[in-house]
C-alpha positions as MATLAB code, in Angstrom:
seq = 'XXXXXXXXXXXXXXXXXXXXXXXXXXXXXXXXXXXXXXXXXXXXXXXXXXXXXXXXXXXXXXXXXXXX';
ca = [
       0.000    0.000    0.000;
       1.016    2.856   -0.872;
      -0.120    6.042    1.484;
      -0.605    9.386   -0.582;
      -1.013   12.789    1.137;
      -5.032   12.408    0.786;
      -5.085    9.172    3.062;
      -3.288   10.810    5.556;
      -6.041   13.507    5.413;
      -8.556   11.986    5.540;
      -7.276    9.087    8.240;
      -6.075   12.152   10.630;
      -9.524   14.298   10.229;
     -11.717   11.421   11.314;
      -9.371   10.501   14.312;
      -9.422   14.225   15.308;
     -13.463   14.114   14.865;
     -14.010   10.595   16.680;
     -11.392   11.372   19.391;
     -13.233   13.485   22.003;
     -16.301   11.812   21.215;
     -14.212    8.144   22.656;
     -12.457   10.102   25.755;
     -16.002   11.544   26.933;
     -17.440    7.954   26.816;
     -14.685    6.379   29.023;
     -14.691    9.398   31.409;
     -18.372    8.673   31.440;
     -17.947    5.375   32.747;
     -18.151    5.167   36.968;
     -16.229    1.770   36.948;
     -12.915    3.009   35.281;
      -9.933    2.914   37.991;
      -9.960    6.586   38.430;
     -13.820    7.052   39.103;
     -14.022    8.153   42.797;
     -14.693    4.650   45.437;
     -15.584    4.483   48.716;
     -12.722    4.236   51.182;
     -11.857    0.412   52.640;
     -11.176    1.749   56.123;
     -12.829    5.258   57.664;
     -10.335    8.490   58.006;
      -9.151    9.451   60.931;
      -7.698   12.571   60.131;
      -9.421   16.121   60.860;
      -6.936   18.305   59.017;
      -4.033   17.862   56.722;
      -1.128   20.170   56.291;
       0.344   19.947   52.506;
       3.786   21.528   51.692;
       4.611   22.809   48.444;
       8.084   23.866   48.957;
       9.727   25.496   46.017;
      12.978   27.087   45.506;
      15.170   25.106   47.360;
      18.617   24.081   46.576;
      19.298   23.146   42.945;
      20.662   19.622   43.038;
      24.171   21.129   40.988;
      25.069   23.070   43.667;
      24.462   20.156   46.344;
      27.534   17.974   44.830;
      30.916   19.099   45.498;
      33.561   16.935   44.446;
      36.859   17.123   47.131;
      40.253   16.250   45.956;
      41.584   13.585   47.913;
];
């Protein structure tokens, strides 16, 4: 087979038209592994505290080779 500039076309505009039509339908579906489950034990924490730290030390600087 040989694929000609009009193939490709036409191949690439009907994945770009049945593409978001596919990826709604699977986000659609509650028993995918990222739809939301109920827990298999209860919390027990109240509050969390979540650090974002940025800007620390860049990991170049960290390593400094000593002659022996």
């Amino acid at each position: 087979m040989n694929p000609t500039r009009r193939h490709f076309l036409r191949s690439a505009t009907a994945s770009s038209i049945l593409f978001p039509g596919i990826v709604q339908q699977l986000m659609a579906e509650e028993s995918g592994p990222l739809a939301t489950r109920e827990p298999h034990f209860p919390a027990k924490a109240k509050r969390v505290i979540f650090l974002f730290m940025t800007g620390g030390v860049s990991h170049v600087d960290t390593f400094d080779p000593k002659p022996e």
